[in-house]
NUVEXLO-779235 format. One record per residue (C-alpha): x, y, z; residue number from 0; residue in three letters. Coordinates in Angstrom, 3 decimals, decimal comma. Layout:
N
<r px="X" py="Y" pz="Z" seq="NUM" type="ALA"/>
...
! end
This chain:
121
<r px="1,423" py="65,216" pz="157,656" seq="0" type="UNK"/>
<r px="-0,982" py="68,575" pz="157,373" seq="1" type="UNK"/>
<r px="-2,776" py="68,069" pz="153,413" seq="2" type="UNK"/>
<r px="0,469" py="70,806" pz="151,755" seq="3" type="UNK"/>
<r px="2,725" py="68,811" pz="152,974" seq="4" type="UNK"/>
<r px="1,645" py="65,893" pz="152,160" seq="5" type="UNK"/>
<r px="1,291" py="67,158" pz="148,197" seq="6" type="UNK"/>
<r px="4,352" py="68,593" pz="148,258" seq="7" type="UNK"/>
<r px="6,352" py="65,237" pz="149,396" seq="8" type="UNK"/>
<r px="4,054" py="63,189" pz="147,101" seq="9" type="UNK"/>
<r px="5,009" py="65,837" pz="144,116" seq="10" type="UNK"/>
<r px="8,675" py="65,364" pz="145,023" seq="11" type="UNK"/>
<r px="8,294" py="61,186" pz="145,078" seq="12" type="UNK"/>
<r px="6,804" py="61,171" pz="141,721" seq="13" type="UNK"/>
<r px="9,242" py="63,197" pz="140,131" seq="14" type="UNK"/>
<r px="12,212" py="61,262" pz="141,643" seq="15" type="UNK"/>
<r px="9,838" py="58,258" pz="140,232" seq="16" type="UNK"/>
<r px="10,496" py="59,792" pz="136,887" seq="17" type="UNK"/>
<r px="14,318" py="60,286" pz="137,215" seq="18" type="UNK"/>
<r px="14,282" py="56,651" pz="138,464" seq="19" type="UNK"/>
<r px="12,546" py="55,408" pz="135,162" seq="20" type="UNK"/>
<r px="14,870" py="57,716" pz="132,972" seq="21" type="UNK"/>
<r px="17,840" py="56,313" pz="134,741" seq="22" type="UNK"/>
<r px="17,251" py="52,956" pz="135,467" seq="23" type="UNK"/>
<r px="19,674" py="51,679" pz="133,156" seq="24" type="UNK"/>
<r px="22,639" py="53,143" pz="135,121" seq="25" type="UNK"/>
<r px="24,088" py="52,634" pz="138,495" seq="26" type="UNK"/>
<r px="21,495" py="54,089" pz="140,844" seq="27" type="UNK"/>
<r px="22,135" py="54,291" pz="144,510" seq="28" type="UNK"/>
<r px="19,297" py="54,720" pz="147,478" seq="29" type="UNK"/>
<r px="21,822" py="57,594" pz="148,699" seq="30" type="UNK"/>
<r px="21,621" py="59,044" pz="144,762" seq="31" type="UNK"/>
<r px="17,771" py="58,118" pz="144,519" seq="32" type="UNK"/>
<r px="17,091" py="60,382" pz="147,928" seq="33" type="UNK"/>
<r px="19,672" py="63,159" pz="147,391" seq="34" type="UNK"/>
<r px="17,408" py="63,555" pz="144,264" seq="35" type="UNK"/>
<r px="14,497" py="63,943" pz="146,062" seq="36" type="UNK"/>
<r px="16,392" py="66,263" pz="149,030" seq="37" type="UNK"/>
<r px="15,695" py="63,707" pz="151,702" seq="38" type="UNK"/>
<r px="17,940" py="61,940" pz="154,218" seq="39" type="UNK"/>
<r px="17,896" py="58,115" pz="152,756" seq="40" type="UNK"/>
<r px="16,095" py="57,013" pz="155,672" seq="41" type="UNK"/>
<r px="13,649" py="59,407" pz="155,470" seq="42" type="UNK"/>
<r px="13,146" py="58,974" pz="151,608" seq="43" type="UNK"/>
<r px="12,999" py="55,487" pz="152,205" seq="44" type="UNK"/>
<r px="10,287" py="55,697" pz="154,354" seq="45" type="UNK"/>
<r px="8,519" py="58,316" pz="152,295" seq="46" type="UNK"/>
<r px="8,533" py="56,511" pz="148,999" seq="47" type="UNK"/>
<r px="6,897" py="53,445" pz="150,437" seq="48" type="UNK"/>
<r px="4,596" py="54,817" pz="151,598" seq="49" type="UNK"/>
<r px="3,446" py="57,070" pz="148,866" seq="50" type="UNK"/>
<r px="4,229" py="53,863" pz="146,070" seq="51" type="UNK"/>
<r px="3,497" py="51,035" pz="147,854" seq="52" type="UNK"/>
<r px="6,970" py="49,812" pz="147,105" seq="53" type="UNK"/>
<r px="10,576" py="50,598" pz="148,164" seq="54" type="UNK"/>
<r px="12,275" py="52,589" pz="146,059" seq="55" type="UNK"/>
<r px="15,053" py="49,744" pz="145,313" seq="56" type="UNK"/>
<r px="12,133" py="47,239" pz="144,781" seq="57" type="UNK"/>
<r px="10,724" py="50,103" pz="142,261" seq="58" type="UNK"/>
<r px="14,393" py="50,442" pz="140,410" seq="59" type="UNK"/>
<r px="14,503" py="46,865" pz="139,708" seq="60" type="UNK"/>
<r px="11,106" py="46,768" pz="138,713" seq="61" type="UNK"/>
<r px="12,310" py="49,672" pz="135,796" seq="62" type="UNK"/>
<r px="14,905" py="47,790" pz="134,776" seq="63" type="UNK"/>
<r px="13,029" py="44,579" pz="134,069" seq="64" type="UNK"/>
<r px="10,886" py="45,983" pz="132,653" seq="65" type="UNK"/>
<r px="13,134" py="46,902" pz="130,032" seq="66" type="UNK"/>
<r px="15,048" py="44,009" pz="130,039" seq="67" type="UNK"/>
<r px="11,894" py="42,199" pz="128,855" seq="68" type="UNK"/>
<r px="11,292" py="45,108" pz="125,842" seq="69" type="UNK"/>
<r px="15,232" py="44,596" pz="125,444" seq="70" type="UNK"/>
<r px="14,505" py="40,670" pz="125,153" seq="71" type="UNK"/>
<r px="11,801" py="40,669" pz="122,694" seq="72" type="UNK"/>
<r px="13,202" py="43,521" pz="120,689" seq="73" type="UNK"/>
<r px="16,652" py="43,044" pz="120,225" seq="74" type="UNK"/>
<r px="19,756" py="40,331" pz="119,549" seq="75" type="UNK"/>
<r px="22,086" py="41,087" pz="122,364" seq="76" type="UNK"/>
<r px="23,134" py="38,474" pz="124,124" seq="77" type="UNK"/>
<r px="21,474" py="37,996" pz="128,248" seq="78" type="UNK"/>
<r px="24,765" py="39,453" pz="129,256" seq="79" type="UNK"/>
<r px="24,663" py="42,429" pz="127,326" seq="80" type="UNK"/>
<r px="21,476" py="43,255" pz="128,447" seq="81" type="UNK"/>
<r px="21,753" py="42,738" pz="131,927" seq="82" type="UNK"/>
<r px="24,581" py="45,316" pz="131,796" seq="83" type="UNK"/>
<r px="22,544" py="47,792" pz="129,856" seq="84" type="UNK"/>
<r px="19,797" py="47,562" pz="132,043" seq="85" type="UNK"/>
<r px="22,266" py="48,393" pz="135,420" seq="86" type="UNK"/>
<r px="22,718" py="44,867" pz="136,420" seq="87" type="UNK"/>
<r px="26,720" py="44,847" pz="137,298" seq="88" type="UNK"/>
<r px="26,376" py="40,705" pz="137,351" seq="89" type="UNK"/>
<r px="24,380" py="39,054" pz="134,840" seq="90" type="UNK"/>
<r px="23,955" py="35,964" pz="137,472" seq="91" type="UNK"/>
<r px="22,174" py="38,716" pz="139,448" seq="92" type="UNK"/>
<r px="20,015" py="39,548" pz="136,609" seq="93" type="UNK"/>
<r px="18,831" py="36,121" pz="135,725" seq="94" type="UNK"/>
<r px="18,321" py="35,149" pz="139,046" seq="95" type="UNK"/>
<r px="15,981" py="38,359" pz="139,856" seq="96" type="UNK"/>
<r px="13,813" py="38,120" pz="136,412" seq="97" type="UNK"/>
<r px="13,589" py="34,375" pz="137,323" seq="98" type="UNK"/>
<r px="12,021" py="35,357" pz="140,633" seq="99" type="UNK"/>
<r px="9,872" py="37,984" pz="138,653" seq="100" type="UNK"/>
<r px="9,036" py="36,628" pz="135,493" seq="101" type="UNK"/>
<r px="8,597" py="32,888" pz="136,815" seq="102" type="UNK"/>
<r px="10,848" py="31,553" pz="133,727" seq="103" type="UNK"/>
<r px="14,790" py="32,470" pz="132,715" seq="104" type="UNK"/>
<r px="15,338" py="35,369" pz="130,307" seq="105" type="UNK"/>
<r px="16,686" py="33,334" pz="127,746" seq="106" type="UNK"/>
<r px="12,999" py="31,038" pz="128,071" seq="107" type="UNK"/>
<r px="11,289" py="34,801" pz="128,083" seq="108" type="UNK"/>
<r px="12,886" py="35,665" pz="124,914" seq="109" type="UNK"/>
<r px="12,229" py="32,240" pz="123,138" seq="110" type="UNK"/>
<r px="8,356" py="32,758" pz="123,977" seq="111" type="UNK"/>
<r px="7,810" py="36,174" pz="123,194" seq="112" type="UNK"/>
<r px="9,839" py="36,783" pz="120,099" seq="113" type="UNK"/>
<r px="8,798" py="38,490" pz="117,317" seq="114" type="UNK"/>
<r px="8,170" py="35,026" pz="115,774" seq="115" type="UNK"/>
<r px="5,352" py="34,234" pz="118,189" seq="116" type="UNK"/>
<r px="1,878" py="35,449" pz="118,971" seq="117" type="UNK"/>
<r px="2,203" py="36,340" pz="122,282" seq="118" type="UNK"/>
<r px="3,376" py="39,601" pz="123,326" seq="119" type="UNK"/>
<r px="4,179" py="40,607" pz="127,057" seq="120" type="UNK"/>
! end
């Protein structure tokens, strides 16, 4: 890629970045995620790895627990509830993937870092 190019597609990536963050809580496809960006999804795919250093569905989940933990800490809705507000469509899904991230359940997450405790994520 010639150096305007390469701006131009890394411009485009960080601004679908942003609409990724902003929607993360919602059903977000690839197909959605590169149609934003005006790239084929194989293309975009390619692109946004390589300009993040992560695929763009690694990147979505990554949004959403993130705010699953703020949602966890800050709030009483049940696991369930918040897996569905954070675009989780199974909440089995969600525990198992913030287990993989987080190293403990959500439930164990929310029992360590609530507002009760010192420690803050």
């Amino acid at each position: 890629m010639e150096g305007a190019s390469l701006l131009s597609h890394q411009d485009t990536i960080r601004s679908t970045v942003d609409y990724i963050r902003l929607q993360c809580k919602h059903p977000l496809s690839l197909a959605e995620m590169a149609d934003t960006a005006g790239y084929s999804v194989y293309y975009f795919n390619r692109l946004f790895k390589s300009i993040m250093g992560v695929p763009p569905g690694r990147y979505l989940l990554d949004c959403r627990i993130l705010v699953a933990k703020r949602m966890l800490v800050d709030s009483k809705l049940s696991v369930k509830q918040i897996a569905s507000q954070c675009g989780f469509t199974h909440s089995s899904y969600f525990i198992r993937m913030f287990r993989s991230y987080i190293g403990m359940t959500p439930q164990q997450f929310r029992l360590l870092y609530s507002s009760g405790n010192i420690h803050h994520p």
